[in-house]
C-alpha positions as CSV (number, residue, x, y, z in Angstrom):
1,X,128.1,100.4,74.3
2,X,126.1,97.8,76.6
3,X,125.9,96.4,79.9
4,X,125.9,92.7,80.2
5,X,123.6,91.4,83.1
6,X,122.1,88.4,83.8
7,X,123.5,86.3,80.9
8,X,122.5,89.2,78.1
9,X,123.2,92.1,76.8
10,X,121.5,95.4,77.6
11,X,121.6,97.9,75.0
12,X,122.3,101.1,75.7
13,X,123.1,104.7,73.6
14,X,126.9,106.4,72.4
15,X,126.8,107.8,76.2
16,X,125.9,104.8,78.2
17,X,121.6,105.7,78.5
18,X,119.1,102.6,78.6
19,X,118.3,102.4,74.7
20,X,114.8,100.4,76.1
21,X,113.5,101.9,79.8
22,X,111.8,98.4,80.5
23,X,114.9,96.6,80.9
24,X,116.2,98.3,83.9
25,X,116.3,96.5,87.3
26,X,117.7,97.5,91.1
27,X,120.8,94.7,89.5
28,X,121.0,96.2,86.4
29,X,121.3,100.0,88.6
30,X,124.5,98.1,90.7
31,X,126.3,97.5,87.3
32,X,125.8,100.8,85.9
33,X,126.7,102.4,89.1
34,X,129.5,100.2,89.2
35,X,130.7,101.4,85.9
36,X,130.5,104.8,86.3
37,X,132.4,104.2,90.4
38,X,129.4,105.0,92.4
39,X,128.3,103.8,95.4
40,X,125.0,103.3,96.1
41,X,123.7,104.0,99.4
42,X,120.2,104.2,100.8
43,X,120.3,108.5,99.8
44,X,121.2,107.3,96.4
45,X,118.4,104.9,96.0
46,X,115.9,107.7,97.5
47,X,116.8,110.2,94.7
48,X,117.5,107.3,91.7
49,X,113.0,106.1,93.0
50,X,112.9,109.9,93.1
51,X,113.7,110.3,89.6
52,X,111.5,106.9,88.0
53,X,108.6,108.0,89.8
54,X,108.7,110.8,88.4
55,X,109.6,109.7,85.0
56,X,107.0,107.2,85.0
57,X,104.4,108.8,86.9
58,X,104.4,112.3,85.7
59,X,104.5,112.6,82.2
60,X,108.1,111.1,81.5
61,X,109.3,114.6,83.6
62,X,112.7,114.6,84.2
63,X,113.6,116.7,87.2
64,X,117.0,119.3,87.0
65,X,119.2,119.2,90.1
66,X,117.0,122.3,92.2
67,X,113.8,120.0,91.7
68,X,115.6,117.1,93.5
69,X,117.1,119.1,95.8
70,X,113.8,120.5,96.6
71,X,112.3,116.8,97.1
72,X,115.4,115.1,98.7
73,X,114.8,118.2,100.9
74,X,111.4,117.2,101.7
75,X,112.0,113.5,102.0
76,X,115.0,113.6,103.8
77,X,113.4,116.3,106.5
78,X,116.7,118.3,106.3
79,X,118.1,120.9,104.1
80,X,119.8,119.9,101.1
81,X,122.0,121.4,98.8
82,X,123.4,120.9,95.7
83,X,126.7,119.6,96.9
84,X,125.1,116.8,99.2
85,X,123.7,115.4,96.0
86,X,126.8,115.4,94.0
87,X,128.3,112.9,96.9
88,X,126.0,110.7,95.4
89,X,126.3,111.5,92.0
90,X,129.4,113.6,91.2
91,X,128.8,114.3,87.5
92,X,125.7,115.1,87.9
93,X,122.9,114.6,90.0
94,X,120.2,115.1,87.5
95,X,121.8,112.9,84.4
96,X,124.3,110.7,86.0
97,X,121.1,109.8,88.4
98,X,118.9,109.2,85.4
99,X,121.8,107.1,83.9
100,X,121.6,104.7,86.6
101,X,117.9,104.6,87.3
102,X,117.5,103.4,83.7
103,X,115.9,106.7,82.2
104,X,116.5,108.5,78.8
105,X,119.1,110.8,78.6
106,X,117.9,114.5,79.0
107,X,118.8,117.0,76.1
108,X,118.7,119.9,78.7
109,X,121.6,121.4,81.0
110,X,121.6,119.5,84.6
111,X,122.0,122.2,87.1
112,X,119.7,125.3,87.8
């Protein structure tokens, strides 16, 4: 599989994953997104910069679904809970998230 974007061709793994994390882009996010019918909205974006900074500025950590509920909690100044992030992301907030922020796909379950 690959995404094609800007006149080229993005590689990407058998489920759809970034095979090379530096060509990812806030474009390249629409298409994926787009592929996979999901809107992104300014709650989306918030847990997709969530999810890179954490990536990229802690030790490649990739956050399960209680962690960003925990942050989006924090950032959004209101509770949140698991179901207000599968609005956004409705196969998963952890993986289909990471997906379209561009990140390595996670060997671990999403949820708790």
């Amino acid at each position: 599989m690959a995404y094609e974007y800007n006149g080229k061709t993005i590689e990407t793994d058998a489920n759809g994953y970034l095979v090379n994390v530096e060509d990812w882009d806030e474009g390249l996010a629409e298409v994926i997104a787009q592929e996979n019918a999901i809107t992104l909205d300014e709650k989306a974006w918030d847990i997709i910069n969530y999810l890179r900074d954490e990536y990229f500025n802690n030790n490649q950590n990739q956050p399960n679904d209680r962690t960003i509920i925990k942050a989006m909690s924090k950032q959004w100044g209101t509770k949140v809970g698991q179901r207000d992030l599968y609005k956004y992301f409705p196969k998963g907030p952890s993986k289909q998230a990471a997906k379209v922020a561009g990140l390595p796909e996670t060997k671990r379950k999403g949820g708790y």
